[in-house]
Structures are given as C-alpha cells and as structure tokens.
Rosetta silent file (secondary structure, phi, psi, omega in degrees, C-alpha in Angstrom):
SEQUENCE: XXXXXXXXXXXXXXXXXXXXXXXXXXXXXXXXXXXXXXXXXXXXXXXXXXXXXXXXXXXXXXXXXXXXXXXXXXXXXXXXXXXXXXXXXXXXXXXXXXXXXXXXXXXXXXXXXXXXXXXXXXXXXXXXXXXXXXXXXXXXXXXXXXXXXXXXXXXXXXXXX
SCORE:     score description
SCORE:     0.000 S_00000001
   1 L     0.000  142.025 -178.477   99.078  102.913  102.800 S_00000001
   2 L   -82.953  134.726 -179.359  102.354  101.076  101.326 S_00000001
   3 H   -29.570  -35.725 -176.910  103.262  101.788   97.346 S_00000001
   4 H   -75.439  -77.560 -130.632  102.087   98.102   96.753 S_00000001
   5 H   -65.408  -43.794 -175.082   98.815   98.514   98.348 S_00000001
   6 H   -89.338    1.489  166.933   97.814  101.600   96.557 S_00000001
   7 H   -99.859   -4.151 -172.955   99.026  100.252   93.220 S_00000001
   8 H   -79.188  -37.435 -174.776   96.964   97.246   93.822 S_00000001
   9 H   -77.097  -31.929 -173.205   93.955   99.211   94.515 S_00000001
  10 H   -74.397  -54.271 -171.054   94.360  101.557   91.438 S_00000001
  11 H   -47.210  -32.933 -167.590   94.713   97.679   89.404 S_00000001
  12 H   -72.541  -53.156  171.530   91.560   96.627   90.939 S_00000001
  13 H   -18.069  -56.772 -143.046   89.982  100.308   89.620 S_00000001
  14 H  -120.530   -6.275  138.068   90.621   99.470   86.355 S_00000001
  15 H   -51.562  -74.814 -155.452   90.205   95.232   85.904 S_00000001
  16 H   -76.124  -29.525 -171.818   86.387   96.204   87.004 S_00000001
  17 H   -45.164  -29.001 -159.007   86.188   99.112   85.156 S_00000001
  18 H  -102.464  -25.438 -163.439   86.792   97.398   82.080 S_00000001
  19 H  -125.558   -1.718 -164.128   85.262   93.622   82.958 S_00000001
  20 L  -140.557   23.079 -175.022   82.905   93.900   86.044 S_00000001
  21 H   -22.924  -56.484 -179.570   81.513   97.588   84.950 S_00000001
  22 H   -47.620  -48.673 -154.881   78.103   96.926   87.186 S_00000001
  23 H   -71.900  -60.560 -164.996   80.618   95.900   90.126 S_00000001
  24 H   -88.812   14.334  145.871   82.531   98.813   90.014 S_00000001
  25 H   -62.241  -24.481  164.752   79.806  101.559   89.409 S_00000001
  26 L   -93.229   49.778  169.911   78.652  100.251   92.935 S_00000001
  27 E  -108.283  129.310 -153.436   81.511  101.408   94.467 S_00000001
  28 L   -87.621  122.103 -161.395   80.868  104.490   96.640 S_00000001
  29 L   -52.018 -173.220 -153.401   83.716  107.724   96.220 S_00000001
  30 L   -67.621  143.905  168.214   86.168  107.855   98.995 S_00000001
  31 L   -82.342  172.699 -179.640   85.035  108.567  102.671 S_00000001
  32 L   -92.766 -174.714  178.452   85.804  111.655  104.568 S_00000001
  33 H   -70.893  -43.857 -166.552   88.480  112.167  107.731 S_00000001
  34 H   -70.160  -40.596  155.010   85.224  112.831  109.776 S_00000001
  35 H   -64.753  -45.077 -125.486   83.996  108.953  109.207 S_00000001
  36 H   -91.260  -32.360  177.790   87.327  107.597  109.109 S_00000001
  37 H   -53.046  -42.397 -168.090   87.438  109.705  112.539 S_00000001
  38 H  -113.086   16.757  147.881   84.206  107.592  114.134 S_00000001
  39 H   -87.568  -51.902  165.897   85.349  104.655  112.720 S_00000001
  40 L   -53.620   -5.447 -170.489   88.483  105.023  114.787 S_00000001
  41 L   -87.594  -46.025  163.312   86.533  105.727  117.868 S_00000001
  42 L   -39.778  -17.598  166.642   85.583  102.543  118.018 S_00000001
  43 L   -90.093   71.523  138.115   89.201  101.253  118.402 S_00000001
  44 L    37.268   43.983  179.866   89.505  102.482  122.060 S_00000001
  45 L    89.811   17.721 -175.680   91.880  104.946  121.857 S_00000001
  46 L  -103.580  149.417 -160.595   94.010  102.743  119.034 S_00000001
  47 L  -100.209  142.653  167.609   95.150  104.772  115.960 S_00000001
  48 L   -64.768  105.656  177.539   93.150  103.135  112.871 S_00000001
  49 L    -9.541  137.709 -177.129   95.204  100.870  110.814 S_00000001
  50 H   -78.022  -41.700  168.028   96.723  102.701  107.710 S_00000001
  51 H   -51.838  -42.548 -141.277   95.811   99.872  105.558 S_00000001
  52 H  -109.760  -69.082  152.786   92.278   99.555  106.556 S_00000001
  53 H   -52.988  -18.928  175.704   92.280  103.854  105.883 S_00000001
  54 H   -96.176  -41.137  162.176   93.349  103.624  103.196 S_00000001
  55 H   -48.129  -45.798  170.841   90.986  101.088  101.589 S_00000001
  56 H   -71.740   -9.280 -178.603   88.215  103.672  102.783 S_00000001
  57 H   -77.656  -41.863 -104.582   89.799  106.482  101.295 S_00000001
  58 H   -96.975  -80.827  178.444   90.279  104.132   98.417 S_00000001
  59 L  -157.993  151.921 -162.064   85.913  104.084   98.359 S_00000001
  60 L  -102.781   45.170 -156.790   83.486  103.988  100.924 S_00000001
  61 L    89.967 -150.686  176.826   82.246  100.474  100.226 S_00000001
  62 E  -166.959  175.180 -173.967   79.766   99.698   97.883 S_00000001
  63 L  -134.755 -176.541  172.967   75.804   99.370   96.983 S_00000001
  64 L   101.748  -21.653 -169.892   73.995   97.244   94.657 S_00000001
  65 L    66.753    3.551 -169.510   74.401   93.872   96.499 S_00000001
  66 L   -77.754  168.844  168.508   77.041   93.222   93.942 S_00000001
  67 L  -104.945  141.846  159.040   80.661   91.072   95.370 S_00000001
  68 L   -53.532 -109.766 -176.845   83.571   92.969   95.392 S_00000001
  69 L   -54.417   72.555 -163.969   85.676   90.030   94.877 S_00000001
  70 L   -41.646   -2.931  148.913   83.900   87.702   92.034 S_00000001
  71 L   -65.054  -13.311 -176.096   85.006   84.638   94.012 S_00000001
  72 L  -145.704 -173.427 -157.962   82.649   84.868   96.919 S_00000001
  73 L  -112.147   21.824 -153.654   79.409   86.473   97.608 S_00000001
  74 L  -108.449  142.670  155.201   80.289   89.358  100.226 S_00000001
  75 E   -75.609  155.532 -165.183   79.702   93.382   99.494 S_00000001
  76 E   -97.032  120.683 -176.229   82.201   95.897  100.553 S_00000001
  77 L   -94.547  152.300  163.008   80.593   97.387  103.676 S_00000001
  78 L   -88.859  165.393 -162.708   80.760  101.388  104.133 S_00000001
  79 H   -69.107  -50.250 -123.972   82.313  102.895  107.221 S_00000001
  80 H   -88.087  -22.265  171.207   78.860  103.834  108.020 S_00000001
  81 H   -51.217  -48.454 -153.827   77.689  100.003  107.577 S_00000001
  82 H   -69.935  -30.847 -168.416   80.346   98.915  109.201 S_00000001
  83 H   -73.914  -25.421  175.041   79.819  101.123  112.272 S_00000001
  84 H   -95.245  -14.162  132.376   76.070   99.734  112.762 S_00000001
  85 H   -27.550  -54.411 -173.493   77.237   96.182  111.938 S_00000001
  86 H   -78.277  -55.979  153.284   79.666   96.397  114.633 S_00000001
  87 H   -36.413  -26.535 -175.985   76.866   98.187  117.022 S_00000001
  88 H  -111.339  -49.362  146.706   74.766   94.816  116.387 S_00000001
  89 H   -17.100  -61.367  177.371   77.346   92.654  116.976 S_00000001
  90 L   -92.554    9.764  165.566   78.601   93.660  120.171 S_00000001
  91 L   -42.149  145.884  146.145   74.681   94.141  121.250 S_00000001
  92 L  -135.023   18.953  138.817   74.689   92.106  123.913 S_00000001
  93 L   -82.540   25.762  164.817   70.508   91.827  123.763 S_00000001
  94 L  -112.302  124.494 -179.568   71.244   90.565  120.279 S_00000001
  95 L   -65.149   72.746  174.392   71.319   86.911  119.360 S_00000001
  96 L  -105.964  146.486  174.565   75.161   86.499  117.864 S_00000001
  97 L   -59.799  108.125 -177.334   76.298   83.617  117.599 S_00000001
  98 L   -99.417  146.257   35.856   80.250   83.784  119.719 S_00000001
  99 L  -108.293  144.620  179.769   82.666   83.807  119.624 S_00000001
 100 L  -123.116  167.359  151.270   82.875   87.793  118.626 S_00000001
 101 L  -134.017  124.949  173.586   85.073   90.384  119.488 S_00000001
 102 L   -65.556   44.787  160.383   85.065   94.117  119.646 S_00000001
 103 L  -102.748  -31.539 -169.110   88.082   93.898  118.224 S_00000001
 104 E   -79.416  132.100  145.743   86.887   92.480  114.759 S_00000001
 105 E  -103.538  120.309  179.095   85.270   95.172  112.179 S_00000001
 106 E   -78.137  139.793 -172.193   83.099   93.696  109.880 S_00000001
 107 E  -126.126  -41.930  149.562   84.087   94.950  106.910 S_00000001
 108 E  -114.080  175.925 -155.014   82.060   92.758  104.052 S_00000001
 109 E  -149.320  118.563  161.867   78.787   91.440  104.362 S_00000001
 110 L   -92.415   13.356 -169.883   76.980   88.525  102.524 S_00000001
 111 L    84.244  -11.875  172.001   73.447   89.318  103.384 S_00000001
 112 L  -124.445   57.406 -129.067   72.942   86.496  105.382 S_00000001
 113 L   -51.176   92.036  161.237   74.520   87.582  108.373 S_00000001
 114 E  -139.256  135.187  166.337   77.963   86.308  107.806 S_00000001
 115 E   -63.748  164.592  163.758   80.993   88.567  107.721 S_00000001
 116 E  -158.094  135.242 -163.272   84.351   88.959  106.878 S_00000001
 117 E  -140.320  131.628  171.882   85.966   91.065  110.087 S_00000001
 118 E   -69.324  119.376 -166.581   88.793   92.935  110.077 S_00000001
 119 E   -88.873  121.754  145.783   91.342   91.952  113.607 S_00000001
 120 L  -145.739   64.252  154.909   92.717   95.148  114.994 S_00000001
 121 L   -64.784 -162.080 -166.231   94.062   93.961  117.994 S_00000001
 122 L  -128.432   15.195  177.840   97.959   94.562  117.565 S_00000001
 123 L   -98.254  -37.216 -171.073   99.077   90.729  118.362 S_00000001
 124 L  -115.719   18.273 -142.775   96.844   89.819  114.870 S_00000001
 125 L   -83.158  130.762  179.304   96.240   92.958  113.611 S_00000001
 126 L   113.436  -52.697 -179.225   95.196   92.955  109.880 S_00000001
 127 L   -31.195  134.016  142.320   94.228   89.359  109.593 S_00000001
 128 E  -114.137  136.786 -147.291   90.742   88.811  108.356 S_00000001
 129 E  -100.029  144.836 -169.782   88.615   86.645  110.305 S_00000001
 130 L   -89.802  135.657  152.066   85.278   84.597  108.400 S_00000001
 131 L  -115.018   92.252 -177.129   82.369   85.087  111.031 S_00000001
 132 E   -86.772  130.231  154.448   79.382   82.490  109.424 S_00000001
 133 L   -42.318  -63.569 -123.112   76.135   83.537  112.208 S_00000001
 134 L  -128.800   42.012  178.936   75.453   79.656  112.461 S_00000001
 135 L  -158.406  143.110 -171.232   78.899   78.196  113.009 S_00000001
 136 L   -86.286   -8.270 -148.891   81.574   78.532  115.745 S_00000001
 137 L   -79.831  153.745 -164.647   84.856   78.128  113.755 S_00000001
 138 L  -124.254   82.439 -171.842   86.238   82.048  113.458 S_00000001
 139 L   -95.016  146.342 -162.413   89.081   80.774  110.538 S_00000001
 140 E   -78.252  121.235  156.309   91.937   83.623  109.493 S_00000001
 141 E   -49.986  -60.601  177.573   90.238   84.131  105.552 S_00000001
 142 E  -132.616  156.855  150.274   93.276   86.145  104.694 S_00000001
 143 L   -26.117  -75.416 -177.468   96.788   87.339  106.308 S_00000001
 144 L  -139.358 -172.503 -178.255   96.058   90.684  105.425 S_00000001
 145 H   -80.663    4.366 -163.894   94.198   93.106  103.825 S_00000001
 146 H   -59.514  -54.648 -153.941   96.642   93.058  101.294 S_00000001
 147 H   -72.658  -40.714  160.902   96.089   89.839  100.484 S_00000001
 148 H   -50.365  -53.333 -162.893   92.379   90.177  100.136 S_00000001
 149 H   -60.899  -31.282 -168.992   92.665   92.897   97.948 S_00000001
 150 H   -52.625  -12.306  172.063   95.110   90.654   95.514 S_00000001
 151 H   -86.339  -26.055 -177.786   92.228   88.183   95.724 S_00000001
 152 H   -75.036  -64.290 -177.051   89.841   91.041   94.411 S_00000001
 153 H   -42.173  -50.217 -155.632   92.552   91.831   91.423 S_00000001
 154 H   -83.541  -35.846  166.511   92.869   88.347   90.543 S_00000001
 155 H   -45.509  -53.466  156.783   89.434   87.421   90.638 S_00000001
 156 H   -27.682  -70.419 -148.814   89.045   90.606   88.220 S_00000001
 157 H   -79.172  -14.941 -169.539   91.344   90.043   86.038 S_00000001
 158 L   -62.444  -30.551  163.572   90.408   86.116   85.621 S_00000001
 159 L   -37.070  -50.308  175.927   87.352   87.775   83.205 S_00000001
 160 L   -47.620  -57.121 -169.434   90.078   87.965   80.480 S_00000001
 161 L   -41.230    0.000    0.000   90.664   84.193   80.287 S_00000001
C-alpha cells in the first residue's frame, strides 16, 4: 500500500477511536495471507490489488451493522463476506438485478442488498462501482479506494465541528 494510503488509514484509526468509539470497536483485527489468498482466487489468476490488501490487512471489515463512513449507510464487508457476497452475485439461479460483473467485489454492504463493488479489471481497476439491487445505473462512487477511504476520514473527523 502507498505511504499516503497507510497514513490515511492509521488517521481513520484514531478520528473513530476518539469520536465514533461504537464504529470503530466493530472493526474486526487484520485478516490473514490465507484469506487474502482465497480472496485472490477469485481474480482468475490476477494478483490482488495492493490497495484493496492492504485495507484488509488494515481490518477484516466490520460487525455491528454500524457505517464505516458516517455519510452513508454501508458496513465494511469481511473477506469472508465478501467472498459469499460475490458467490451470490454471480449465482446465476439467483435473482440479481444486471448489470454485474465478476469483476466487481462487493466490498460494503447496506443490508438491503445494495453494494459498493470494488472494479478489478485492469482498464478501471480500483474504481468503486454503487450496485442498488432495484436499479440499473452501475455509477463510479469513487476513483479509488483512496478516495473512499478520505471520505471515511473526513466524515470522522466532521464529529469535531
């Protein structure tokens, strides 16, 4: 993960620690190489984004139903969510709504099965894409994941005001 990304992540650590306590006690410690491993299997022979590894090392999601990011209503999915998310998605006896891709990993979850999915083809790779069940438009949410998290920090830090 790049020096910004991982100082961004430590800022987010410590804006909830101090203003969102609940928020960040549901945050789950770091995953191991052996998920991070069958989360990568799922890219088809594709090495798993470093950014995207690095968030899970970062924590391994979250529990609680709480939002990561006190602007919207989505949870932090765990690799292990994310891998049976993505399994139900790409069902194709399962009623989803398309357009999907096995390219997208859902990576938060609102509970109402709508997403926020991680792109990792390599033309878009990083972008995250909004997938609402009951709507076709697939709109880029953020660039990157960067930019999401800086949307967590600010969202955090906004508690002060």
């Amino acid at each position: 993960m790049s020096e910004p990304m991982k100082d961004l992540l430590e800022k987010v650590d410590a804006e909830l620690q101090v203003h969102f306590p609940e928020v960040h006690a549901s945050l789950q410690p770091s995953v191991t190489e052996e998920r991070l491993q069958a989360l990568e299997s799922l890219l088809e022979c594709q090495a798993l984004p470093e950014d995207l590894a690095m968030l899970y090392r970062w924590h391994d999601g979250q529990g609680g139903g709480y939002s990561l990011n006190q602007n919207d209503n989505r949870s932090f999915l765990s690799v292990e969510e994310v891998l049976d998310a993505w399994d139900f998605l790409n069902d194709p006896e399962e009623d989803v709504k398309p357009p999907i891709s096995p390219t997208w990993l859902p990576i938060f979850y609102n509970g109402a099965g709508d997403y926020l999915m991680y792109e990792t083809a390599e033309a878009d790779r990083g972008r995250l894409i909004a997938y609402w069940h009951d709507a076709d438009d697939r709109s880029v949410e953020h660039e990157s994941l960067e930019s999401l998290v800086m949307a967590v920090w600010e969202s955090a830090r906004k508690k002060k005001e």
